[in-house]
PAFI-101253 format. One record per residue (C-alpha): x, y, z; residue number from 0. Coordinates in steps of 0.5 Angstrom, whole numbers, plus 2048, in hexadecimal, padded with zeros to 3 digits. Layout:
% residues N
<pt u="X" v="Y" w="Z" num="NUM"/>
...
This chain:
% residues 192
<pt u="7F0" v="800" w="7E1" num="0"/>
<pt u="7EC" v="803" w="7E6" num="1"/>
<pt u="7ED" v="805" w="7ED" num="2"/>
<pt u="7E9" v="807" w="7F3" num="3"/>
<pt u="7EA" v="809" w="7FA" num="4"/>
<pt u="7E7" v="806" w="801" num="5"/>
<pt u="7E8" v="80A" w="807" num="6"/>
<pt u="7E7" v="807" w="80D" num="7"/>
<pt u="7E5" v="80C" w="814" num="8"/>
<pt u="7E5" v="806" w="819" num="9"/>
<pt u="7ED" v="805" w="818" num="10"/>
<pt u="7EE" v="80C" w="813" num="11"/>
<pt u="7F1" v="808" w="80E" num="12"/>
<pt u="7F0" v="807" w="806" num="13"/>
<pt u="7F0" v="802" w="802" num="14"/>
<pt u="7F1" v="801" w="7FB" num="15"/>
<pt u="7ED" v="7FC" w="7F5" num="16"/>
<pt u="7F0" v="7FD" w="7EF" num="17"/>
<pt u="7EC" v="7F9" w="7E9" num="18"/>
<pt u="7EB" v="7F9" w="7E1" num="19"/>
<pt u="7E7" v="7FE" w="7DE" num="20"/>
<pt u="7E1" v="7F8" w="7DE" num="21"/>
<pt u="7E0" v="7F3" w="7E3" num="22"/>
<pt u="7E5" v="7EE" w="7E5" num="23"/>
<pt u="7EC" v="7EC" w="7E9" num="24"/>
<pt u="7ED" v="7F2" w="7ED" num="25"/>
<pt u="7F3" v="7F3" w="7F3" num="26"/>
<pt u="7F2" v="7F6" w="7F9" num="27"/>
<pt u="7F7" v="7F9" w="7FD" num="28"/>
<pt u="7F7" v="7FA" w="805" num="29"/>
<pt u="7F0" v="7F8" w="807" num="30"/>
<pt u="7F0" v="7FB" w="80E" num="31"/>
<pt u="7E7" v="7FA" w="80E" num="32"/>
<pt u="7E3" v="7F5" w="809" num="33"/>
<pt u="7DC" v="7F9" w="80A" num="34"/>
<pt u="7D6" v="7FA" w="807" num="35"/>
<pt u="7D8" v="7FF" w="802" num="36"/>
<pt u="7DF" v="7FC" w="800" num="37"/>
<pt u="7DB" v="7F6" w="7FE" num="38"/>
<pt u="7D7" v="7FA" w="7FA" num="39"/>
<pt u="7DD" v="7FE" w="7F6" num="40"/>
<pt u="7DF" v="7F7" w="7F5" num="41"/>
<pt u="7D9" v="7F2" w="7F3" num="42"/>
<pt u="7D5" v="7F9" w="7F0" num="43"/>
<pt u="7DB" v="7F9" w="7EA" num="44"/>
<pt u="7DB" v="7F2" w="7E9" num="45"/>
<pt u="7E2" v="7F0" w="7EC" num="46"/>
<pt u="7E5" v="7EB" w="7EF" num="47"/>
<pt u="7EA" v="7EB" w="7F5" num="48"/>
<pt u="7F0" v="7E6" w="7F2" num="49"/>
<pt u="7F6" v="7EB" w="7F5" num="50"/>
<pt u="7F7" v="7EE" w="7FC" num="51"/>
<pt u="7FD" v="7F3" w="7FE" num="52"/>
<pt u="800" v="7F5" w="804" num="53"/>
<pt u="804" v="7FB" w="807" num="54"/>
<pt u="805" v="7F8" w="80D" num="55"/>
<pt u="802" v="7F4" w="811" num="56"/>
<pt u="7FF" v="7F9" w="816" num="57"/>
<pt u="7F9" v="7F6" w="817" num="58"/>
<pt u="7F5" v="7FD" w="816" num="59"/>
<pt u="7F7" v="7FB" w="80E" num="60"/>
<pt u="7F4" v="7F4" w="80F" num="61"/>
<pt u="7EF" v="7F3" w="812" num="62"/>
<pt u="7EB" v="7F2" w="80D" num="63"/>
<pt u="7EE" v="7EB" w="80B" num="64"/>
<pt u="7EB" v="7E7" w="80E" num="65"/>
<pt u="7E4" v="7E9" w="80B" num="66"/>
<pt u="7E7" v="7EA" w="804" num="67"/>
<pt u="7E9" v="7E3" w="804" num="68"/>
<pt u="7E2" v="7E0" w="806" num="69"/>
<pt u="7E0" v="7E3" w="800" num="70"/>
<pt u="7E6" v="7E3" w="7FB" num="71"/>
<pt u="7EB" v="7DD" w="7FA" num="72"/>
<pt u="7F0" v="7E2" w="7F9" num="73"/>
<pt u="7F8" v="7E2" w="7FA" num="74"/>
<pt u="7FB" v="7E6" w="7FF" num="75"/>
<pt u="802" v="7EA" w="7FE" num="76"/>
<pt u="807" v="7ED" w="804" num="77"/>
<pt u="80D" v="7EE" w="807" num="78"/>
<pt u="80C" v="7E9" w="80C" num="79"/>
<pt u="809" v="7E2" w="80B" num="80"/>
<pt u="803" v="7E3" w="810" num="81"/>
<pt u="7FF" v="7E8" w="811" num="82"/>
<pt u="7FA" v="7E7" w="818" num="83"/>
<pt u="7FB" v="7E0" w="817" num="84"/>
<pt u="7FA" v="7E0" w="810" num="85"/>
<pt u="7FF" v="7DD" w="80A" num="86"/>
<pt u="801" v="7E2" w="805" num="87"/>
<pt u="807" v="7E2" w="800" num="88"/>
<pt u="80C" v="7E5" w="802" num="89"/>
<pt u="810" v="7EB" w="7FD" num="90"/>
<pt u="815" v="7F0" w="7FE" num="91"/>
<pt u="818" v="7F6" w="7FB" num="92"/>
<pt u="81B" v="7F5" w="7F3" num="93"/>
<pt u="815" v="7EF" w="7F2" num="94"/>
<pt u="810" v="7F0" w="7EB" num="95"/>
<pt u="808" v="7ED" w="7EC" num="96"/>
<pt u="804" v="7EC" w="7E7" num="97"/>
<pt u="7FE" v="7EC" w="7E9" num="98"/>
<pt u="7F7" v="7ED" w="7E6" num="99"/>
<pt u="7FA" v="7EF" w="7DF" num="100"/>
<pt u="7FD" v="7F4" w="7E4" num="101"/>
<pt u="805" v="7F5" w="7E5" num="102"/>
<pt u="806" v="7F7" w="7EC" num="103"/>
<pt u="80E" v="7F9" w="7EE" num="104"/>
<pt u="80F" v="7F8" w="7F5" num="105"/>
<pt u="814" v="7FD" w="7F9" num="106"/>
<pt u="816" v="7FC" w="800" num="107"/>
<pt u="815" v="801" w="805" num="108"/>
<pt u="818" v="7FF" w="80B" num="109"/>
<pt u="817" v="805" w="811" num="110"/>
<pt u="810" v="804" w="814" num="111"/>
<pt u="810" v="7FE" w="814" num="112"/>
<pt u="815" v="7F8" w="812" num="113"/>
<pt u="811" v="7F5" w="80C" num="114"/>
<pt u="80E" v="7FB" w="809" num="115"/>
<pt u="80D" v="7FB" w="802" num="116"/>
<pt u="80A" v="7FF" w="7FD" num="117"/>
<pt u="808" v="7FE" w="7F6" num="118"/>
<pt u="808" v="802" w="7F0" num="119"/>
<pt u="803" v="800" w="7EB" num="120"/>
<pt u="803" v="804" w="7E4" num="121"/>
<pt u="802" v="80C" w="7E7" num="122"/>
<pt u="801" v="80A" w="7EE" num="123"/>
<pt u="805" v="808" w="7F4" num="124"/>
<pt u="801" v="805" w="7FA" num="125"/>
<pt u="806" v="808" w="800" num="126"/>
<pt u="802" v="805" w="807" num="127"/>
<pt u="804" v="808" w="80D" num="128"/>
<pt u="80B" v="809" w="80A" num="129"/>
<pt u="80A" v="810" w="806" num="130"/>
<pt u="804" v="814" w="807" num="131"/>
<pt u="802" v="81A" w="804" num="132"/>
<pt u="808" v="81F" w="808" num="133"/>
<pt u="809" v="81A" w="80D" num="134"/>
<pt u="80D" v="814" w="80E" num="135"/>
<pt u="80A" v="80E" w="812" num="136"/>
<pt u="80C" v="80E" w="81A" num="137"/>
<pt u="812" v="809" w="81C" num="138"/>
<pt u="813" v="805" w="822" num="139"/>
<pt u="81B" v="809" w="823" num="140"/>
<pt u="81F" v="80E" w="81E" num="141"/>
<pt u="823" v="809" w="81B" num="142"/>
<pt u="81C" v="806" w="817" num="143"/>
<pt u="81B" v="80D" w="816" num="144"/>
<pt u="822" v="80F" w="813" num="145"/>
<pt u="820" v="809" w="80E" num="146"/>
<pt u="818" v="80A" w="80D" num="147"/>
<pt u="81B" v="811" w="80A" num="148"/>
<pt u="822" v="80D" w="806" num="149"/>
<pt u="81D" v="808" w="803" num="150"/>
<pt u="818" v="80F" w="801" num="151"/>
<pt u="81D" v="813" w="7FE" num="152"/>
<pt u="821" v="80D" w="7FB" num="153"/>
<pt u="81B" v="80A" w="7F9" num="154"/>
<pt u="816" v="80D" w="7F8" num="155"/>
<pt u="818" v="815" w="7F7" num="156"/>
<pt u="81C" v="812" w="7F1" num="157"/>
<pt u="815" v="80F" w="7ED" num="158"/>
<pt u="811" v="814" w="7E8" num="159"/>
<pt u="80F" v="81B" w="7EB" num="160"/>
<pt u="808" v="819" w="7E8" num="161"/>
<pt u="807" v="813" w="7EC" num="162"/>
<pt u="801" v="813" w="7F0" num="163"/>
<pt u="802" v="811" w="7F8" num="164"/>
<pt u="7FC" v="80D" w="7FA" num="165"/>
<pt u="7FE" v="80C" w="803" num="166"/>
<pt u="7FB" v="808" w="808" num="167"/>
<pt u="7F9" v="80E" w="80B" num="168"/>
<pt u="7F7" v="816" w="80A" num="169"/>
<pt u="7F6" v="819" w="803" num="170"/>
<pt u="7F9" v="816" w="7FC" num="171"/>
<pt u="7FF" v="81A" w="7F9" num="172"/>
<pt u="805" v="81A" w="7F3" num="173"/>
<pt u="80D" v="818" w="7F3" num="174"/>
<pt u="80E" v="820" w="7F2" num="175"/>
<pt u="80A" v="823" w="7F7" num="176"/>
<pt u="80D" v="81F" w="7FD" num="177"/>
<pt u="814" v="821" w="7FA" num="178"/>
<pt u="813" v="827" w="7FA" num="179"/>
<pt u="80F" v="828" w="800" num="180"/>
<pt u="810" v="822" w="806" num="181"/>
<pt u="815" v="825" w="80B" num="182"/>
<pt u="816" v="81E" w="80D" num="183"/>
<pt u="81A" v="81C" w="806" num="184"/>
<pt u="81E" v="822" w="807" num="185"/>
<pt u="820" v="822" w="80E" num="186"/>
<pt u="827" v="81F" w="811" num="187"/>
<pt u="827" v="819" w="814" num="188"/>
<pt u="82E" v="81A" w="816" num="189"/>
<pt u="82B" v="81B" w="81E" num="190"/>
<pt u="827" v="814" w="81D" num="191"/>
């Protein structure tokens, strides 16, 4: 398994593609750009996109979709049925994919927005907007905040230390450095 990184200036998000060793089926999550250099990443190794994962559906995640899909017949995943008026299968947290000899588990992360997800594949787990590196996504109001954190600590503090933590924004990071180090996974949310 191979993964690569694509980050996109005009939004500052980052996009993940995760192939085989060699060419083949590959899956991307939060496609927010489909430019030049990420088609090159893609076509360069000799992949094909049959799977799309979505965080969210912030557009700043997806707006690559529709460019990706007038070059790849591909399946689109998200917790909503539509994403910019695109159909997509819609998953939730506790549901098992296996996609692309891949096995992909997906953990609801409501908070920063309601149909958050994250997908934990092997030693990695793609946390969007809800977890970054010391940080924790925006919310509309304290209460989608209480839960942003609850599902983290529940959720995801409670994965292998030594997974790596791939966000949709900012720098990668792993299970235990956000336990030990992101104040707002300690804080106390009885004043929300």
């Amino acid at each position: 398994m191979k993964l690569f990184f694509h980050f996109a200036y005009t939004n500052l998000s980052n996009t993940y593609l995760i192939g085989p060793e060699d060419n083949g089926d590959a899956i991307i999550i939060d496609p927010g750009v489909m430019d030049i250099k990420l088609l090159g990443i893609i076509e360069g190794h000799g992949y094909y996109i049959r799977n799309i994962l979505l965080t969210h559906a912030h557009e700043g995640h997806a707006m690559g979709l529709k460019t990706l899909l007038r070059i790849y017949k591909a399946d689109i995943y998200s917790g909503c049925d539509k994403i910019m008026g695109i159909p997509a299968k819609k998953i939730q947290h506790g549901d098992t994919l296996a996609l692309d000899n891949f096995t992909v588990d997906v953990i609801g992360l409501p908070g920063h927005t309601g149909d958050s997800l994250s997908y934990k594949i092997k030693d990695m787990v793609f946390t969007g907007d809800a977890l970054g590196a010391g940080t924790v996504g925006p919310t509309v109001h304290g209460y989608a905040h209480a839960m942003n954190i609850n599902s983290l600590n529940e959720r995801i503090l409670s994965l292998d230390e030594n997974l790596l933590i791939f966000p949709g924004h900012g720098p990668p990071s792993t299970v235990k450095a956000e336990a030990l180090f992101n104040s707002y996974l300690s804080e106390d949310l009885s004043n929300h």
